[in-house]
N, C-alpha and C positions, 0 to 999 in steps of 0.2 A: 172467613177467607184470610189467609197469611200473607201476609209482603215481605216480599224478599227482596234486601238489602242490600246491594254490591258492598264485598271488604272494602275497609277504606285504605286505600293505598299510597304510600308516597310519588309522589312526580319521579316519573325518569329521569334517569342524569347520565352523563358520560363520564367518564375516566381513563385516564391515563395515567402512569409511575410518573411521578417524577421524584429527581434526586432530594438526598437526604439529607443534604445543607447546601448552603444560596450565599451568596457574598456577604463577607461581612461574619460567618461562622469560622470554628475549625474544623478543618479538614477529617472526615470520619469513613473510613475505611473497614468500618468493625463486619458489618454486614459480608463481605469482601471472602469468598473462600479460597485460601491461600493453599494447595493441595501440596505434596512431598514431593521433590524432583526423585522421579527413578519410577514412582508406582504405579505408574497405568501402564497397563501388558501392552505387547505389540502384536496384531496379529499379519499373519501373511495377507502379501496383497493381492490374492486373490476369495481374499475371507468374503462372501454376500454380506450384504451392508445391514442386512436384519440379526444379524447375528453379534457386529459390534456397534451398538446400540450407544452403548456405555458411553463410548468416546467421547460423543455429542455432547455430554453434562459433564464430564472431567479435566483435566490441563493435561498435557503431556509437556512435562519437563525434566529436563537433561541435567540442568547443573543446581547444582546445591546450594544452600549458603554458606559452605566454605569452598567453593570455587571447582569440587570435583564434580565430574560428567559420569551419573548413574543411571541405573537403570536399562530395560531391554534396548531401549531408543539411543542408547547413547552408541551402540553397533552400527546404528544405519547413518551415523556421521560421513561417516568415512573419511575425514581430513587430518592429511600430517601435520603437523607442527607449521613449516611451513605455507599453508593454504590456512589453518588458522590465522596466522601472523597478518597473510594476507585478507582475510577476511576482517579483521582489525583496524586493519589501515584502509578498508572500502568506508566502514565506518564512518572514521577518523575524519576522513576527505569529505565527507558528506557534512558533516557537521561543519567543521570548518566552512564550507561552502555556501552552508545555510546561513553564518555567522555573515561572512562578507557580502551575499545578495541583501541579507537581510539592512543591515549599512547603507549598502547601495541604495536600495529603496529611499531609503531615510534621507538619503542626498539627494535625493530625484532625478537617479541613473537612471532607473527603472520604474511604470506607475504601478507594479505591483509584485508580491509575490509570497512562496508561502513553503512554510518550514517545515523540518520532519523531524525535529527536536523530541527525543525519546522512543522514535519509531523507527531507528535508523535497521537494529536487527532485521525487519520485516523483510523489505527487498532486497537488502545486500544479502541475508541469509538465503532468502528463496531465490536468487538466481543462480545459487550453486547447482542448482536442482536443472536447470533448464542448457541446452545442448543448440550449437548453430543452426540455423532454421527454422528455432521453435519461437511463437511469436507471444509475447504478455501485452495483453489488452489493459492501461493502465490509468489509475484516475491521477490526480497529480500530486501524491505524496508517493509515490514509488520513482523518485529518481533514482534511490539506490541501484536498480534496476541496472541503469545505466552506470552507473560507476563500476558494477563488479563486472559489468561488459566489457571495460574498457572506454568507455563513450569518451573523446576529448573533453576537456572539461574548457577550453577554448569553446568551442561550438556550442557548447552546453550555455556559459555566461553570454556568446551573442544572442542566444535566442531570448535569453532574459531584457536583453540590451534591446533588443528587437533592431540590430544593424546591421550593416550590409554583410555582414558575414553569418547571418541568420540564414540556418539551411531550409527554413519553413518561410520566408523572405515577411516577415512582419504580418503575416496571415494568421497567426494565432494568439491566444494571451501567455502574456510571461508564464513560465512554466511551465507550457502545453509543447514539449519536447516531439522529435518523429524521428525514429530512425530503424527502419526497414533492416538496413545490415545488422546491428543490435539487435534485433528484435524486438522494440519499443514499437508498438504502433499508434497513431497519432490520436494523443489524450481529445476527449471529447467533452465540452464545459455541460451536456446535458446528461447528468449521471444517472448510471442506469443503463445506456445505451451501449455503454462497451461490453456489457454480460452477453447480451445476444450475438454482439460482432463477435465473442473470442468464441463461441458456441458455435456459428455458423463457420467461420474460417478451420475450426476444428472437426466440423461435420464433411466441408470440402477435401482439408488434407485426406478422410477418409473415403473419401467418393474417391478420388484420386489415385487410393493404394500408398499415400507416401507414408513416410515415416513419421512428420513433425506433428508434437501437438500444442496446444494454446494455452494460456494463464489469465482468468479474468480477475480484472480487481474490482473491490465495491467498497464504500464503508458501511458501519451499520448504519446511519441515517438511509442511504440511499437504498437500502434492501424492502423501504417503505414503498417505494416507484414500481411499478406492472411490468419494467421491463424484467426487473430481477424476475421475476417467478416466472414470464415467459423465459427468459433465458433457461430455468430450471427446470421446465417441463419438455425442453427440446431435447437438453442433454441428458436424460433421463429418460426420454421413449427413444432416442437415436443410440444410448449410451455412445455418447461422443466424447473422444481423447483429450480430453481440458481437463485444467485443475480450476474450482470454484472457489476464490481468496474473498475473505470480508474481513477487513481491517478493521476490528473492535476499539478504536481508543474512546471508548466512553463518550466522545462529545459530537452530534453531528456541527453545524455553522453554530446554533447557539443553542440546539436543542440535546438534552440528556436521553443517553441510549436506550435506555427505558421504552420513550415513547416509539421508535422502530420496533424495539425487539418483541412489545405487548406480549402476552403472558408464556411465550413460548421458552423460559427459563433461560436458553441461551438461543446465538443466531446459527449456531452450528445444527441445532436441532431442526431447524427449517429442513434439512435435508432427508430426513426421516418421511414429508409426506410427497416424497419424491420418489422416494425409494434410493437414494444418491447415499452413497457412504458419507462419512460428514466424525471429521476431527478437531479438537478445541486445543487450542496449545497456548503456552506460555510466549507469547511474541517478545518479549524482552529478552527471550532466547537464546542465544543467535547457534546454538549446535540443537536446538528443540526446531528450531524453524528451517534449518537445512533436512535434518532425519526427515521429518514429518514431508516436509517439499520434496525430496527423493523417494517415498515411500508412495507419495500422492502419482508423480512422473510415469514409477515403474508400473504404474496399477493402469495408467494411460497407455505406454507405450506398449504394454503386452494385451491391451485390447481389453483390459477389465471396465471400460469405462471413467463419468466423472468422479470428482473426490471432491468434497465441500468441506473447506480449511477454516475454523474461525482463529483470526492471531490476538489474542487478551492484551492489547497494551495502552499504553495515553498518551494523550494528544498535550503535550507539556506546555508547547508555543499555543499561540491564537490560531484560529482557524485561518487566517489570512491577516495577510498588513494592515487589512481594511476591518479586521477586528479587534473586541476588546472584550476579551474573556473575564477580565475580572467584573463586567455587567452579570456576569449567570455563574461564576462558581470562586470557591475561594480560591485567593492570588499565590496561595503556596500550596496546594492540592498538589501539582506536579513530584512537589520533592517529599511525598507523602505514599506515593505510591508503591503498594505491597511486594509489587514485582520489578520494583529498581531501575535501575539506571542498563540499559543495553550496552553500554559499551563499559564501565565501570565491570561488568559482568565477564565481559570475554577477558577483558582485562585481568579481573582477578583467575579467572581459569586458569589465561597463561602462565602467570606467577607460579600459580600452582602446580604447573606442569615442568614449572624452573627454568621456561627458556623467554619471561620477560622480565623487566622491572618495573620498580615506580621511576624510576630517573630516565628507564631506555623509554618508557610510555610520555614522560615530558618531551621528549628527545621528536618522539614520535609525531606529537599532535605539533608542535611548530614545523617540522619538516611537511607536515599536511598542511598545515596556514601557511606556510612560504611556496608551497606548489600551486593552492588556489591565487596566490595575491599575483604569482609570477602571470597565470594567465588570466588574470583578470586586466590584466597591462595591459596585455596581447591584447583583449577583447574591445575594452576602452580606447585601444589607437585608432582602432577603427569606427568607434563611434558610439554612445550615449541615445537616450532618450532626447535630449534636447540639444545633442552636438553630434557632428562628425559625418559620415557616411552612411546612408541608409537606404533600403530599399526602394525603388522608385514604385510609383503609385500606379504605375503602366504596369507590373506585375499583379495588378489583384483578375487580371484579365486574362492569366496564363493556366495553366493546367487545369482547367475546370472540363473543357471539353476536348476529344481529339481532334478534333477541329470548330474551330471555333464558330457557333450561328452568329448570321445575323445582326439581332440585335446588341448583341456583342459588340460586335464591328463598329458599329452605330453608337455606343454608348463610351466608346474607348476614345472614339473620336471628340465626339464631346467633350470628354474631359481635358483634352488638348494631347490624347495620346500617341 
């Protein structure tokens, strides 16, 4: 009789990427595919998404590194000289912006908040793309968003301030902006959840007949959460009028993009078992991430359905005040990065086009820090974290219901309201 032996086999084990140096290394980028600005084709927006496959695993980028705007992409810009300039200076303010909340923090104006230090192209560029009415569902590194809308930048530093001149009246965390007329709808701290709101509001405008469609945002960490995929399977059997954003900077709170993205090569490719067209671009951009945002728009607005955007760039700052990046990666990784600096970028473009300088761009960025600091005044007379005027505590009772139950009633009172 013969006995048969099971192979002997190693123990299961899990795995996950993780990155390929840790604090205390240098910074190594080699891995890193740095692709040509100009070479990835563009095709019409009405191309089925099984045909541009490609996009999904390539960059689409505009400018070079001598500052010229190539290739097919660089036609669906569409901006003169002056809407560049201006796009420059949405930048410009934002930074600045980041600079002084970030301060304020540290004085304990505010208990918290968080920067978009190197990410600034993403929203300033992709709101060229979007038209009054149309609404971007947003996590809270797209203020930009707001800046290229116009947003006060008054109203913008109270909500940080969380004081009486907070249009959200101290109901949300710093940063977590709302404005309806902009098209900002109000950031949500459970990420994930705004995919399905910009899907669902985008399925309504179409129940509706109207014209407007939606912008969701996500980062790669957060494309790990069951809302993303449900989001992706709605607008995908509905083809519903949204464009699907995932803000790639490499780092979720403190975990490396790896572990989201698991072996799917990039997160643009997710779109593929969707059937969603699905484009990877150079986010440091800022004319790669307008093209590609108007190219995504017109594929919505003429009824082709979703577009799934990945933007390639890094997360330079901490994930928030309340972190410390140099725990999980090395402390100069930022200024290490293949694909640059976004605003140093536009910057050189303009040079290039001969209608900026390096004196006119100094000229620039203090004219931007003397416009935040002016209404940071403004915001400050009316009140601070721990001084001035604020919101009363009889407002956490107001617009929740259209008429208020009950227990409501009952519990307002209590509180001596």
């Amino acid at each position: 009789m013969t006995t048969l032996h099971a192979p002997v086999r190693e123990p299961l084990a899990l795995r996950f990427e993780t990155p390929s140096v840790r604090p205390g290394d240098s910074p190594d980028f080699k891995a890193f595919q740095k692709p040509v600005a100009g070479e990835i084709w563009r095709p019409d927006v009405d191309t089925p998404a099984e045909e541009i496959r490609d996009l999904a695993f390539g960059m689409i980028r505009v400018l070079d590194d001598d500052g010229s705007a190539v290739g097919p992409w660089a036609n669906e810009v569409g901006l003169n000289h002056a809407e560049l300039l201006r796009g420059l200076r949405h930048m410009l303010l934002l930074r600045a912006y980041d600079g002084r909340m970030l301060l304020a923090q540290r004085q304990q104006k505010t208990s918290f908040y968080m920067q978009h230090l190197g990410e600034e192209a993403v929203s300033c560029g992709f709101q060229r793309a979007m038209l009054p009415g149309d609404m971007n569902f947003p996590t809270y590194r797209q203020a930009g968003l707001l800046m290229a809308s116009g947003y006060p930048l008054k109203s913008m530093i109270c909500q940080v301030f969380g004081n009486d001149g907070d249009t959200v009246r101290g109901r949300q965390l710093p940063v977590f902006y709302s404005s309806k007329e902009h098209g900002f709808f109000s950031i949500s701290g459970n990420l994930g959840t705004q995919y399905i709101q910009a899907v669902g509001w985008a399925m309504g405008s179409a129940i509706a007949g109207d014209s407007k469609i939606a912008a969701a945002w996500i980062g790669d960490g957060s494309t790990a959460e069951s809302d993303f995929h449900a989001a992706m399977v709605f607008a995908s059997s509905y083809r519903a009028p949204v464009i699907l954003n995932i803000v790639n900077n490499q780092w979720a709170i403190s975990t490396f993009q790896g572990v989201a993205r698991g072996g799917s090569g990039t997160f643009a490719a997710r779109g593929h078992g969707f059937g969603i067209p699905a484009l990877r671009v150079d986010g440091n951009d800022y004319l790669a991430v307008v093209a590609v945002a108007k190219w995504a728009a017109e594929r919505a607005r003429r009824n082709f359905g979703p577009t799934l955007i990945e933007y390639v760039t890094y997360r330079a700052a901490g994930h928030s005040t309340s972190d410390d990046p140099s725990a999980y990666r090395p402390t100069d990784e930022g200024s290490c990065w293949p694909l640059g600096d976004p605003v140093s970028r536009l910057k050189q473009h303009l040079i290039h086009l001969g209608v900026w300088s390096e004196e006119r761009h100094s000229q620039a960025e203090a004219e931007a820090l003397a416009e935040v600091i002016e209404a940071q005044k403004e915001a400050e007379a009316i009140g601070t974290l721990h001084s001035g005027k604020r919101p009363s505590p009889a407002e956490m009772f107001d617009d929740v219901y259209a008429e208020m139950p009950a227990h409501l009633r009952r519990q307002r009172q209590q509180a001596g309201f």
